[in-house]
C-alpha positions as CSV (number, residue, x, y, z in Angstrom):
1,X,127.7,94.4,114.6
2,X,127.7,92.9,111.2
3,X,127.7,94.6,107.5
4,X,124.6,96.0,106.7
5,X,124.2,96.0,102.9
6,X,120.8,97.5,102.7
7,X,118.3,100.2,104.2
8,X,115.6,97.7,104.7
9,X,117.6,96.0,107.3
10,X,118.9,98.2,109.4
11,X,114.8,99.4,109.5
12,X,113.7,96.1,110.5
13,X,116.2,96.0,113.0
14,X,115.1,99.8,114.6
15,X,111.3,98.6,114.2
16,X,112.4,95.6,116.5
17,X,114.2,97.5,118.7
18,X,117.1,95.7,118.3
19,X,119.0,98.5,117.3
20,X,118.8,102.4,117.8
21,X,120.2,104.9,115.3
22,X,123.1,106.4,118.4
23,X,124.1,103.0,118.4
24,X,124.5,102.1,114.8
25,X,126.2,106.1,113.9
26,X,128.9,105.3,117.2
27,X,129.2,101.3,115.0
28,X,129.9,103.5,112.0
29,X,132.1,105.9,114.2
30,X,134.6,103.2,115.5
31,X,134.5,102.0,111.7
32,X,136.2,105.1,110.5
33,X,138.8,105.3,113.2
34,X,139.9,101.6,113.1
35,X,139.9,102.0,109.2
36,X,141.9,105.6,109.0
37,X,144.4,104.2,107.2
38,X,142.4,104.2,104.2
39,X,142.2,107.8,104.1
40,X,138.6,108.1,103.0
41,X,136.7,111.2,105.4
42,X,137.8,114.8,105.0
43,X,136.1,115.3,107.5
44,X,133.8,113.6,110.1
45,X,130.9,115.5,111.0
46,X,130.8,114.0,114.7
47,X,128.6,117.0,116.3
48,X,125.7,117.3,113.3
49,X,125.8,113.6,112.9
50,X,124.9,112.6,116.9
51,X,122.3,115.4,117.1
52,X,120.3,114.2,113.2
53,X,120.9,110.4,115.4
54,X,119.2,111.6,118.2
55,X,116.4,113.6,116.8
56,X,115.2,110.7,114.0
57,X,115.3,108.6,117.0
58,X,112.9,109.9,118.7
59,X,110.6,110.6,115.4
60,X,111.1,106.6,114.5
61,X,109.0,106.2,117.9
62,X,106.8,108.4,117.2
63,X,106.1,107.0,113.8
64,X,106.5,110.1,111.6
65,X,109.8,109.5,110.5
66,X,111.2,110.2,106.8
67,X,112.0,107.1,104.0
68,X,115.4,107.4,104.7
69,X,115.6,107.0,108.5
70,X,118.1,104.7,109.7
71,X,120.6,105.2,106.3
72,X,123.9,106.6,107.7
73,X,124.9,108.4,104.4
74,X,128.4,110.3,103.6
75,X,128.6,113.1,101.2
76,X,131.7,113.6,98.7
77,X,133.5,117.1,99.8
78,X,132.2,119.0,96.6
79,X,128.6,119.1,97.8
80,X,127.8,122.0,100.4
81,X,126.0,121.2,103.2
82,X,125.5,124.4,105.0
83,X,127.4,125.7,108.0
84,X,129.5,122.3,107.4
85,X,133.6,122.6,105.5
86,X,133.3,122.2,101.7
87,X,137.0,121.9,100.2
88,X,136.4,119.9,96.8
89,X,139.7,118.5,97.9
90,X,141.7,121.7,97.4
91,X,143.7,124.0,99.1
92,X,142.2,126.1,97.0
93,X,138.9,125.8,99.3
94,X,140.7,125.1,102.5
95,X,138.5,125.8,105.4
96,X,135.4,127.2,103.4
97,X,132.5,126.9,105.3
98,X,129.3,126.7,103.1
99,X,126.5,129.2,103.6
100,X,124.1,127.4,102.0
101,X,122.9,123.1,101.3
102,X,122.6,121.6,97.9
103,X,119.5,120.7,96.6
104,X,120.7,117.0,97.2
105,X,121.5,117.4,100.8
106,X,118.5,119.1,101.8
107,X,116.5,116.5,100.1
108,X,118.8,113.8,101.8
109,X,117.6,115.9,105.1
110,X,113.9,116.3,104.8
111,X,113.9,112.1,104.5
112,X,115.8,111.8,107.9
113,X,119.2,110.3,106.3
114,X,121.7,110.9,109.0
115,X,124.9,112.6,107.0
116,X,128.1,111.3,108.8
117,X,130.9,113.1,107.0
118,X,132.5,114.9,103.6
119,X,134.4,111.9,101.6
120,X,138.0,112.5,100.3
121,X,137.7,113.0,96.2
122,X,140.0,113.7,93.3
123,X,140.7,117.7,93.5
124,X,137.6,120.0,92.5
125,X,136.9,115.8,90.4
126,X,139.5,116.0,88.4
127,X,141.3,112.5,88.2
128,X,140.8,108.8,87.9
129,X,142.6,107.8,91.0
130,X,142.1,109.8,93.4
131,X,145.6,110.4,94.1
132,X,145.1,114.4,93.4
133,X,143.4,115.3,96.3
134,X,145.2,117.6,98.7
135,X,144.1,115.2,101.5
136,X,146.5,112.8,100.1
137,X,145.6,109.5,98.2
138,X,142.5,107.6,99.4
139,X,143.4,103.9,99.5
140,X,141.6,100.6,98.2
141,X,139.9,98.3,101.3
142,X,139.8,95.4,99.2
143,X,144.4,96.3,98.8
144,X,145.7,99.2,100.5
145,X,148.1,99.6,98.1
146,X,145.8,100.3,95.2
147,X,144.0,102.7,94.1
148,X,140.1,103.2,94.6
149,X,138.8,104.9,91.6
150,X,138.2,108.5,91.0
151,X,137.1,110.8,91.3
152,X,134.8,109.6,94.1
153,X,137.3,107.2,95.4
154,X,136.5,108.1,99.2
155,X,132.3,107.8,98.4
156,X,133.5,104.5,97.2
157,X,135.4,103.4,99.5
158,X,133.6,104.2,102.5
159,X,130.7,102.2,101.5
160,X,133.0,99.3,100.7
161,X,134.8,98.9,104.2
162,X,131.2,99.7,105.9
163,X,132.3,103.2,107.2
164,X,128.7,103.9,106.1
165,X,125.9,102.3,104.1
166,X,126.1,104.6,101.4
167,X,126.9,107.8,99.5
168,X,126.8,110.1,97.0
169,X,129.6,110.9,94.6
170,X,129.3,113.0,91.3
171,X,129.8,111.6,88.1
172,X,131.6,114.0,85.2
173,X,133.3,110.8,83.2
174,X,132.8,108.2,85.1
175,X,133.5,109.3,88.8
176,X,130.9,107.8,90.0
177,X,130.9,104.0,88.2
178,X,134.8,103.5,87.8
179,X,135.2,103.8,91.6
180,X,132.6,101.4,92.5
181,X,133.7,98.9,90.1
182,X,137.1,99.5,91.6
183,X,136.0,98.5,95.1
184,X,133.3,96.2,94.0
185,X,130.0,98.5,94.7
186,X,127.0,99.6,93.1
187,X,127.5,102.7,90.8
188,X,124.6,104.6,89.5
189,X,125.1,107.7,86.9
190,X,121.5,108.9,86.5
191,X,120.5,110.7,83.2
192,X,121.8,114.5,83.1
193,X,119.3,116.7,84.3
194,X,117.7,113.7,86.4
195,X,119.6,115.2,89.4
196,X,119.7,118.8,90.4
197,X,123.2,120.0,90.7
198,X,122.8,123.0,92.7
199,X,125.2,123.4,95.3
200,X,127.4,120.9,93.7
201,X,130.8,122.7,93.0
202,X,131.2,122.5,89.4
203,X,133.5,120.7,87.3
204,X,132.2,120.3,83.8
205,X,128.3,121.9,83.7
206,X,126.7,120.2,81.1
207,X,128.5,116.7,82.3
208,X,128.5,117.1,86.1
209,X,125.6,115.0,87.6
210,X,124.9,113.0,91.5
211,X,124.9,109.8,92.0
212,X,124.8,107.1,94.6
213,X,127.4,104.7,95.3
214,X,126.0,101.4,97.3
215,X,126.0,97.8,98.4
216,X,122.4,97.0,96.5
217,X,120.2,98.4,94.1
218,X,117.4,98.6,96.5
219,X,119.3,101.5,98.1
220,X,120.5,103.2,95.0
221,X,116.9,103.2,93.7
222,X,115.0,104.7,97.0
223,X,118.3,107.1,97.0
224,X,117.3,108.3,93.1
225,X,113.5,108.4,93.9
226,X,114.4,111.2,96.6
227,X,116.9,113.4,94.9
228,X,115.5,113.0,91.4
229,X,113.2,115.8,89.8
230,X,112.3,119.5,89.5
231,X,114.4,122.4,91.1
232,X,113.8,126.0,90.8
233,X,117.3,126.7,91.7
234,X,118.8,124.6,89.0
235,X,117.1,125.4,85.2
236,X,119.1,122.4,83.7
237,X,116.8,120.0,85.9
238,X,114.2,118.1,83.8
239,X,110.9,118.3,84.8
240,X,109.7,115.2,84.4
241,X,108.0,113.3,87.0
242,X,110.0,111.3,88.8
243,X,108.7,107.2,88.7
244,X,108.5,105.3,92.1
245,X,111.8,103.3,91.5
246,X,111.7,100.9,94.4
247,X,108.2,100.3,93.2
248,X,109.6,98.5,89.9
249,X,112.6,96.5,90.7
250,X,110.6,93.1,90.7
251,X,109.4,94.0,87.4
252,X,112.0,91.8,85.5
253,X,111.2,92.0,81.7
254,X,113.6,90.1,78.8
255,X,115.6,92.8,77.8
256,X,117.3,93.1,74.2
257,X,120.5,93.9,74.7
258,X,123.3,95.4,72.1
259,X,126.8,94.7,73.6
260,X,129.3,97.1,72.1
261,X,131.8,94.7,69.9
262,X,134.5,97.5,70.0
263,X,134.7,97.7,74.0
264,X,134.8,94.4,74.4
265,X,137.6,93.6,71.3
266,X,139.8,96.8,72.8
267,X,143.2,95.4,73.3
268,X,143.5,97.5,76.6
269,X,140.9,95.5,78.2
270,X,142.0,92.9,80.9
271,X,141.4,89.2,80.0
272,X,140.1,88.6,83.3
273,X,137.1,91.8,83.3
274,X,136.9,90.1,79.2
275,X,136.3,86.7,79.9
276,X,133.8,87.6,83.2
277,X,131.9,89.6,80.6
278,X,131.9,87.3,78.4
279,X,130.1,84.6,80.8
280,X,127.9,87.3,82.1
281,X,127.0,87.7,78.6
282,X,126.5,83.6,78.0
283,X,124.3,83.9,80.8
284,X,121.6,86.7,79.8
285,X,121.5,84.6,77.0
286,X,120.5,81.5,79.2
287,X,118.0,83.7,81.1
288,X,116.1,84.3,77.9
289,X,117.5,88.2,77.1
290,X,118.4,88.8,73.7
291,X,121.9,89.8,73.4
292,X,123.4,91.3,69.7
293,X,126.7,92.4,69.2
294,X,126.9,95.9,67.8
295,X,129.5,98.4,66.0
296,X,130.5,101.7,67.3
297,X,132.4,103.6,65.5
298,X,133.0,106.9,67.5
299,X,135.0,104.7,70.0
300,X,138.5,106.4,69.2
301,X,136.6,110.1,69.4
302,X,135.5,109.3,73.0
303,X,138.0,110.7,74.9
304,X,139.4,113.7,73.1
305,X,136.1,114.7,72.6
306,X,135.4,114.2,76.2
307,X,139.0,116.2,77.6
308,X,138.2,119.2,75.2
309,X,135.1,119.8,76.0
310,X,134.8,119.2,79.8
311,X,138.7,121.2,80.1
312,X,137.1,124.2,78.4
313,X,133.9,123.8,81.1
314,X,136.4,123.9,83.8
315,X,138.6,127.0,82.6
316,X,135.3,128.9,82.8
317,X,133.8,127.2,86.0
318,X,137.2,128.1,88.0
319,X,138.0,130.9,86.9
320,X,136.4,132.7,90.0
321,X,139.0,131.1,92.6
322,X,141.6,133.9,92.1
323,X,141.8,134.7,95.6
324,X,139.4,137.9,95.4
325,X,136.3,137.1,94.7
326,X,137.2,133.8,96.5
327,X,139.2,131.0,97.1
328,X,142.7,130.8,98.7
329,X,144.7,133.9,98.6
330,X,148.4,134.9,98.7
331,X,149.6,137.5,101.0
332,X,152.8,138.7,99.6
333,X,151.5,139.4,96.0
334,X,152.6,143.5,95.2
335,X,150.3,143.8,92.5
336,X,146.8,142.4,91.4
337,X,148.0,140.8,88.9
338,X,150.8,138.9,91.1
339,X,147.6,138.2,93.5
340,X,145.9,136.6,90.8
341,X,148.8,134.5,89.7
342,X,150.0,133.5,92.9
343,X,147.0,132.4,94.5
344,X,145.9,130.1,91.7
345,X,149.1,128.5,91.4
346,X,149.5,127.7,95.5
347,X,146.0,127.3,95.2
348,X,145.3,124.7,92.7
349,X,147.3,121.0,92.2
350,X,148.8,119.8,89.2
351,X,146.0,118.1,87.8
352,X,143.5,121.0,88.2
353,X,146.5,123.6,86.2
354,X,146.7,121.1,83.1
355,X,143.0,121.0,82.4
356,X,142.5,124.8,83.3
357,X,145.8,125.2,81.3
358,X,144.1,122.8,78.4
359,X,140.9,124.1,78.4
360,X,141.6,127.8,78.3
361,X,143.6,126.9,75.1
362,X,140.9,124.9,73.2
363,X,138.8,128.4,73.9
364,X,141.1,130.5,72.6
365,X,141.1,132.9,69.5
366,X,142.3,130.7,66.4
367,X,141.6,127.2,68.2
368,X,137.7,127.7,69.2
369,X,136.6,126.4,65.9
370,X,139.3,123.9,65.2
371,X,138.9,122.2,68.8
372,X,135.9,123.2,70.7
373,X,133.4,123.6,67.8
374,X,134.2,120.6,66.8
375,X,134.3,118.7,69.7
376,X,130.4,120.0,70.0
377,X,129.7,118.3,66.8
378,X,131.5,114.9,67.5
379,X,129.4,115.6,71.1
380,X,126.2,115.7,68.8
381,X,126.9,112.6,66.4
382,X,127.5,110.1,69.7
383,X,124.4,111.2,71.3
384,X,122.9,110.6,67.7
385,X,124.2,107.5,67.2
386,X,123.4,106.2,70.7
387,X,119.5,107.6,70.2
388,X,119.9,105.1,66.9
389,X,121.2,102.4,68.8
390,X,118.4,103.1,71.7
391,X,115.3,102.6,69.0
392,X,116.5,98.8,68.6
393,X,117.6,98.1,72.1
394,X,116.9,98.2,75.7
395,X,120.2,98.7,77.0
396,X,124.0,98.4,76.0
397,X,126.4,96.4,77.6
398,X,130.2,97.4,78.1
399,X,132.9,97.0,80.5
400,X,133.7,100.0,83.1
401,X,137.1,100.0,83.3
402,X,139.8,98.5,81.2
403,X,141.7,97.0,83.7
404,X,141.1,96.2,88.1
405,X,142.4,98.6,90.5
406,X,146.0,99.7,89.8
407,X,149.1,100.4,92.0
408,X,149.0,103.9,94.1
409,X,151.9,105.8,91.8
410,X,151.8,103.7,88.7
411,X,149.8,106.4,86.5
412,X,149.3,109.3,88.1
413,X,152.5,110.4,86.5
414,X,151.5,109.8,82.9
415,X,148.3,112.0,82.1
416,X,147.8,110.3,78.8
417,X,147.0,106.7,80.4
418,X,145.3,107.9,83.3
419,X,142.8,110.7,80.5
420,X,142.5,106.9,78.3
421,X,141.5,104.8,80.8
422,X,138.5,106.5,81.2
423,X,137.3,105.5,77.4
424,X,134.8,103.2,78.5
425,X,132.8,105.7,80.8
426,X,133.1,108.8,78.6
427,X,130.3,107.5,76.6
428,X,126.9,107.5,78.4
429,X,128.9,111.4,79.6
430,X,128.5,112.8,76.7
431,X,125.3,111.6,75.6
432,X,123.8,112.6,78.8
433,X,122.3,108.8,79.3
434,X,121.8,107.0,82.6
435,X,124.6,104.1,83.3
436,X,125.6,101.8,86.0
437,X,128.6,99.5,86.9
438,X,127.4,96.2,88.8
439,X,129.4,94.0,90.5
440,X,131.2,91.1,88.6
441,X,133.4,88.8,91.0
442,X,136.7,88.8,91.8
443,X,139.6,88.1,89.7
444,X,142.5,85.8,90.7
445,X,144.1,88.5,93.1
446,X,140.5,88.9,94.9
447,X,139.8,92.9,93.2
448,X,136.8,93.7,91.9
449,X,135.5,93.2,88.7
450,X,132.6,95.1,86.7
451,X,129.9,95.9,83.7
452,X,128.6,98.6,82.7
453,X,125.1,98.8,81.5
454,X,123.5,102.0,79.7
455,X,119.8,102.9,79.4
456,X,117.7,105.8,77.4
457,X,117.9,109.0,78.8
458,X,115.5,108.8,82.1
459,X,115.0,104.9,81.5
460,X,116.6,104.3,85.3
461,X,113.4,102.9,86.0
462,X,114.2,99.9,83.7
463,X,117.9,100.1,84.1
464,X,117.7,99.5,88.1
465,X,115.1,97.0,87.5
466,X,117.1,94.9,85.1
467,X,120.2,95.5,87.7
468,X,118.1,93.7,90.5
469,X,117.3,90.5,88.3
470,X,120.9,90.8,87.1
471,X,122.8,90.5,90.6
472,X,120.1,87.5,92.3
């Protein structure tokens, strides 16, 4: 059975019965198990899987089947799906068993997706590399020696070595594009609010936000179109009505484009991803876009603006796994204040301690104002600036990462390089506007290269529009 890269045909396939959905979920099956190695499933939801296969079967020949019949989806392990193991990659969460769906999956359900398993992720999303997962490192398809991506490196990677056609992955920095330029997919962070978050366990609140991770836009957009819009359960949910996507990817308008000079001039960018922009960029320009080079000048505020804020979200967001109210607990503690201590610190990883341990400082008495406050206010002049930039331009251009996927072990070590190379996805986080990394080629060791492309907030319409035209 070959690579399917899009919904459309695996449905042409089912409508000519040349394929069944048992068949193509046991394809998928035997893809995970040959291709263990890469550590990408938690967990494999064999049981719930087979019986969604059977059941959408049987409505496909009936004709009353859902928009998403036939898409074999997996879910990254910080989304609940109820009665199903929900870990967020911690020992923390070992063995929790959600009560209840997220918004997401149940919208995922009511279109007859089939959801074939929880995908391996940094711990509770913290990390670049996916090397802090308590699962163990999830490893590159394209070299099992790298890394994917974080912190959806295991949403990323299954797509990529066609252990399902696609899945979902939440985006906090970046977790969602860095990994799919990593492994050469399609990376969609929709505007915040766009997607309800309910059910998702949170990271960073006013940063966290779905997205899909797939082999074509088509997908992406259809995927958007059903999880987008209003949620009772989730008050941070615009809502706006939510456009027909799929309807408007052949509507391929010239696009003025403002490529930020700073990004592109940063001395920690690769010359390989540089010079592949660059053509990309020589190109729009042959296909009649405008293209401008523009100034930003917040670039160095990116990041520490980013870490403050998003650490201090965190300290408050998991603060409630102490091992009472929930969360793993320690059985030898002789007080409750041992309990508390010692279940958080079996409980949570390294990486998860530092940014509890940093954001809990930035919150407290005597450093609120000096790093929080004004982290809010650096927070408020980027999404100024890039409202400025916005009224004179479609979209801005920018790499995703600085360099190709790097050696398992190389940075893990050094929190510093692993918080900065996140500087070129930080942005459209904290200004709360949609992004996407595209495919870009190969470079001369056969990794994956990739742009980034930003959009006004709820522009996705245009952004996965322009994306189609840009990949033909």
């Amino acid at each position: 059975m070959k690579k399917y890269s899009a919904l459309k045909e695996i449905q042409a396939l089912i409508s000519q019965k040349q394929l069944t959905l048992p068949d193509l979920l046991a394809y998928y099956f035997k893809q995970i198990k040959d291709k263990e190695h890469l550590n990408a499933f938690n967990e494999v939801f064999f049981y719930s899987a087979e019986v969604q296969a059977k059941a959408i079967q049987q409505k496909i020949e009936e004709g009353t089947a859902g928009k998403l019949a036939g898409m074999v989806i997996g879910i990254k392990d910080n989304i609940c799906y109820k009665d199903h193991v929900v870990t967020a990659s911690s020992k923390m969460l070992d063995g929790f068993v959600s009560p209840y769906s997220s918004t997401v999956v149940e919208r995922l359900l009511q279109e007859d997706a089939i959801i074939i398993g929880r995908l391996n992720c940094d711990e509770f999303a913290m990390g670049g590399s996916n090397e802090t997962s308590y699962y163990g490192a999830v490893k590159n398809a394209a070299n099992p020696d790298l890394v994917p991506g974080g912190s959806s490196g295991g949403s990323a990677v299954a797509v990529q070595a066609d252990m399902c056609l696609a899945a979902l992955g939440t985006d906090t920095g970046g977790s969602v594009r860095q990994p799919a330029a990593f492994c050469g997919q399609i990376g969609l962070k929709p505007t915040y609010g766009r997607i309800s978050r309910y059910g998702v366990i949170a990271y960073a609140s006013s940063f966290d936000q779905v997205g899909p991770i797939t082999s074509s836009v088509e997908d992406a957009a259809l995927l958007l179109q059903i999880l987008a819009g209003a949620d009772e359960h989730d008050s941070t949910v615009s809502p706006l009505a939510v456009p027909d996507y799929p309807a408007h990817l052949n509507e391929s308008k010239k696009q003025k484009i403002a490529v930020l000079k700073e990004t592109i001039e940063s001395d920690a960018l690769d010359p390989e991803i540089k010079s592949a922009i660059l053509a990309s960029i020589e190109k729009l320009k042959a296909d009649g876009h405008t293209v401008e080079y523009v100034s930003f000048d917040l670039l160095d505020y990116l990041v520490p603006a980013y870490y403050i804020l998003t650490t201090a979200e965190a300290s408050s967001n998991l603060s409630r796994y102490d091992g009472v109210h929930y969360g793993h607990r320690n059985t030898d503690a002789k007080s409750l204040n041992e309990l508390y201590k010692l279940s958080r610190a079996e409980g949570f990883g390294e990486e998860v301690k530092r940014r509890i341990l940093l954001g809990t400082f930035v919150l407290s008495a005597g450093y609120y104002d000096a790093y929080y406050q004004k982290a809010q206010q650096v927070r408020r002049l980027i999404r100024e600036k890039m409202d400025a930039l916005f009224q004179d331009y479609d979209l801005i251009l920018s790499p995703v990462a600085p360099t190709a996927a790097f050696k398992i072990g190389d940075n893990v070590q050094d929190a510093l390089v692993m918080y900065m190379a996140d500087i070129f996805t930080v942005l459209p986080s904290l200004s709360g506007n949609p992004a996407i990394a595209l495919p870009l080629g190969n470079n001369v060791e056969g990794l994956p290269l990739s742009i980034q492309f930003t959009a006004k907030h709820f522009g996705e319409d245009q952004l996965l529009a322009f994306s189609q035209a840009f990949l033909k």
